[in-house]
MARBATI-941394 format. One record per residue (C-alpha): x, y, z; chain. Coordinates in pm, 1 decimal, padded with zeros to 6 digits. Layout:
+----------+----------+----------+---+
!        x !        y !        z ! c !
+----------+----------+----------+---+
!        X !        Y !        Z ! A !
...
+----------+----------+----------+---+
This chain:
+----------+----------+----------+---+
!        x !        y !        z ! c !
+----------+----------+----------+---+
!  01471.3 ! -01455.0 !  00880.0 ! A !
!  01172.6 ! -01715.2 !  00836.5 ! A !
!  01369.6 ! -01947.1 !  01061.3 ! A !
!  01489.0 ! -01676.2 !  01308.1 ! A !
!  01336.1 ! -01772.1 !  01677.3 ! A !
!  01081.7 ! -01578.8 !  01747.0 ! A !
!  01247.3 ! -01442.2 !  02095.3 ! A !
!  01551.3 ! -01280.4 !  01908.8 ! A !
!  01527.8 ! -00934.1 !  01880.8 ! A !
!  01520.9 ! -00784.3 !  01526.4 ! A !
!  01869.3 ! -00712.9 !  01522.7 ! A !
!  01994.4 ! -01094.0 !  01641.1 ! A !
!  01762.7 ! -01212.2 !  01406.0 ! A !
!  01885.5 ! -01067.3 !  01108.1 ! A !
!  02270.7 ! -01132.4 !  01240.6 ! A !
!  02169.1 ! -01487.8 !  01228.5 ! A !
!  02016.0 ! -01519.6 !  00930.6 ! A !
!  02309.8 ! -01372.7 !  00771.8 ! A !
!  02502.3 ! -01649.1 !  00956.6 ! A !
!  02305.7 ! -01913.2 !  00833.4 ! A !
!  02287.9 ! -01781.7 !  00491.7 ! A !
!  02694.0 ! -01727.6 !  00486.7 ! A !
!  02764.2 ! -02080.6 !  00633.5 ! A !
!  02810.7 ! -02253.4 !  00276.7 ! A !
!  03127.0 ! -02025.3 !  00200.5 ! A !
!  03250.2 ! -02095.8 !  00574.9 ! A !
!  03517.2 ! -02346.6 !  00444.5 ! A !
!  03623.7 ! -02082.9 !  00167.5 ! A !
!  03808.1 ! -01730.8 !  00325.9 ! A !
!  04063.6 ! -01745.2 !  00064.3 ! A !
!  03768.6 ! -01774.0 ! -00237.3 ! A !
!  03624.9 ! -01466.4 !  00015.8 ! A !
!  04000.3 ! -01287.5 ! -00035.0 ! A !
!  04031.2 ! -01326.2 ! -00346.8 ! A !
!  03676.4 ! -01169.6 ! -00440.4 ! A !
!  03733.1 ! -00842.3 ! -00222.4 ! A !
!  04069.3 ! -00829.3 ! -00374.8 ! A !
!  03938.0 ! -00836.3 ! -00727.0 ! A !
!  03600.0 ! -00627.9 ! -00648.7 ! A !
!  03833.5 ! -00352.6 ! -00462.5 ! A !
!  04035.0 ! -00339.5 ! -00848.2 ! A !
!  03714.2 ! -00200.1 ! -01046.5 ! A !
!  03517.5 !  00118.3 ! -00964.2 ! A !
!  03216.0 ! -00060.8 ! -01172.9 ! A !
!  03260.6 ! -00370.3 ! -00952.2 ! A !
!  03316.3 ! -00167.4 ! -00633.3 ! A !
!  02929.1 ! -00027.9 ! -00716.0 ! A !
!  02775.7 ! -00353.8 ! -00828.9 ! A !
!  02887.2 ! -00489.0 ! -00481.4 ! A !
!  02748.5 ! -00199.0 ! -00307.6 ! A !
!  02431.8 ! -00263.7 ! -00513.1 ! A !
!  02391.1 ! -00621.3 ! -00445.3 ! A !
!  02426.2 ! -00471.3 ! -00043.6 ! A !
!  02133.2 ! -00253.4 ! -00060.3 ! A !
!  01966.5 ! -00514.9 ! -00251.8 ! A !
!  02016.5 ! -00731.9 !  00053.5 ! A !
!  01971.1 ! -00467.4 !  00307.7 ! A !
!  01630.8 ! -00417.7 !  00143.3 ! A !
!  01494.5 ! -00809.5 !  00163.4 ! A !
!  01594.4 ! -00813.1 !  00533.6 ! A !
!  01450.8 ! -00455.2 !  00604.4 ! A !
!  01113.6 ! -00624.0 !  00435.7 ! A !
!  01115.2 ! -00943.5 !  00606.5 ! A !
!  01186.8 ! -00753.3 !  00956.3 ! A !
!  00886.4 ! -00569.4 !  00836.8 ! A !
!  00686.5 ! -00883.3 !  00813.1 ! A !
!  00773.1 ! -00978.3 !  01156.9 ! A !
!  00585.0 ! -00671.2 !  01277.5 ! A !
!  00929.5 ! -00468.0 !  01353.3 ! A !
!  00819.2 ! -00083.0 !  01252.8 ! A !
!  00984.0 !  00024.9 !  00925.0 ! A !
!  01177.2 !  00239.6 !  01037.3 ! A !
!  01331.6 !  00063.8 !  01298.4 ! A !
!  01362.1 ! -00216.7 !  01047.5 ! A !
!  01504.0 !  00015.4 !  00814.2 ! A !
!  01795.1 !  00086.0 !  01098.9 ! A !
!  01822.4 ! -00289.1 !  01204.6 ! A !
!  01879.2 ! -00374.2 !  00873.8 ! A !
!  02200.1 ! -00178.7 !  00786.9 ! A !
!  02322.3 ! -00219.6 !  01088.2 ! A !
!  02279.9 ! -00583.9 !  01048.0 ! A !
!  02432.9 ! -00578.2 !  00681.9 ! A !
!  02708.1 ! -00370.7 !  00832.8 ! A !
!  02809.3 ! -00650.9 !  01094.6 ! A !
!  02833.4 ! -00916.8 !  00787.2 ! A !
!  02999.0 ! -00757.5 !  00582.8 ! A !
!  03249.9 ! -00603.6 !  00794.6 ! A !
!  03296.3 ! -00997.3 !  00944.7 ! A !
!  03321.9 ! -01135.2 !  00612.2 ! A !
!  03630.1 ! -00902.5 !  00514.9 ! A !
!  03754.5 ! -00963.6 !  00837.2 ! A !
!  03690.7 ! -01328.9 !  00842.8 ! A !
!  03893.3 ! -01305.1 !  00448.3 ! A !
!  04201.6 ! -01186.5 !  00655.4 ! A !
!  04177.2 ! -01414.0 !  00971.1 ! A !
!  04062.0 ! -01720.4 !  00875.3 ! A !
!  04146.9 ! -01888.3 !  01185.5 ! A !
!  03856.6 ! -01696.4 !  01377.4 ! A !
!  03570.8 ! -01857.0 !  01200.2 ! A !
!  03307.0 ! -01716.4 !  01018.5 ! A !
!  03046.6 ! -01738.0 !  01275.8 ! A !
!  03246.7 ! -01659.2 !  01486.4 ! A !
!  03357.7 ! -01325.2 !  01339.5 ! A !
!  02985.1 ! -01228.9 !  01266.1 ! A !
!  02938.8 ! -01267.2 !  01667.2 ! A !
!  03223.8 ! -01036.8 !  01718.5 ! A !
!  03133.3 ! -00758.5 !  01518.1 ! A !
!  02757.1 ! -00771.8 !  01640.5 ! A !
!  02954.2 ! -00749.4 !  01993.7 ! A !
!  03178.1 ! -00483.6 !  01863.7 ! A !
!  02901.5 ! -00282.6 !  01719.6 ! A !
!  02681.2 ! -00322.2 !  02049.1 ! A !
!  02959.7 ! -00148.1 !  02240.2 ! A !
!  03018.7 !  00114.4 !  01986.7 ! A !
!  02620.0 !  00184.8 !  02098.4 ! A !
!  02675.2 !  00231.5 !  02408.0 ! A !
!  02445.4 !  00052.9 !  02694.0 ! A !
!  02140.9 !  00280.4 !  02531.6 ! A !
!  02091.1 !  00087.2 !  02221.1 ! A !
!  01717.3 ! -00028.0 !  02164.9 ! A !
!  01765.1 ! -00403.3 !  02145.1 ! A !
!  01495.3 ! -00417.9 !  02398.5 ! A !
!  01303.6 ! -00124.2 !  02301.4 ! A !
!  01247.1 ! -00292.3 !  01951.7 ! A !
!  01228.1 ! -00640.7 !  02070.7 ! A !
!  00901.9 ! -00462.8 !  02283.9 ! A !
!  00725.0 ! -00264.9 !  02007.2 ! A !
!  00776.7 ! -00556.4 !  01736.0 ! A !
!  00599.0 ! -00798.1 !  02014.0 ! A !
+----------+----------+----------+---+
């Protein structure tokens, strides 16, 4: 999020720091496969993944925080943005073809939709100005 423009709103921002920070496994969907398919075997591993998610969810919710977003609505951007990756990723695991990227873009589209014109985007680019 350090390198995220500072014109992006919060939730663009952390979508594209998730790209960047997923672009080394880009070349890799069937390594991606392979590790949902084993973590979906073990309840233990099933809960360490969810861990390492909140874990993540946290650092961005933070970092949003340090670039003045509220914490609340940093809170909110921040699973939502988690959401978007990982859904992409397991998406991304069964398509390859797509892209990664490109499948990160597409559920941040999706998920803006879902919202409805009414979501914030602007709101919270505004108050974290």
């Amino acid at each position: 999020l350090a390198d995220a423009g500072g014109e992006l709103d919060p939730l663009h921002a952390a979508v594209q720091a998730f790209t960047q920070a997923a672009a080394p496994i880009a070349d890799y969907p069937d390594l991606a496969r392979a590790r949902r398919a084993l973590i979906d075997s073990s309840p233990e591993l099933r809960e360490r993944d969810l861990m390492k998610m909140a874990s993540m969810t946290a650092a961005v919710a933070d970092a949003l925080a340090g670039r003045g977003v509220p914490r609340r609505d940093a809170i909110f951007v921040s699973q939502a943005a988690t959401t978007v990756f990982a859904t992409a990723v397991d998406e991304w695991a069964r398509e390859p073809e797509r892209g990664l990227a490109a499948s990160i873009q597409s559920a941040l589209s999706d998920l803006r939709a879902v919202l409805g014109p009414g979501d914030r985007g602007s709101t919270l680019r505004s108050r974290s100005a």
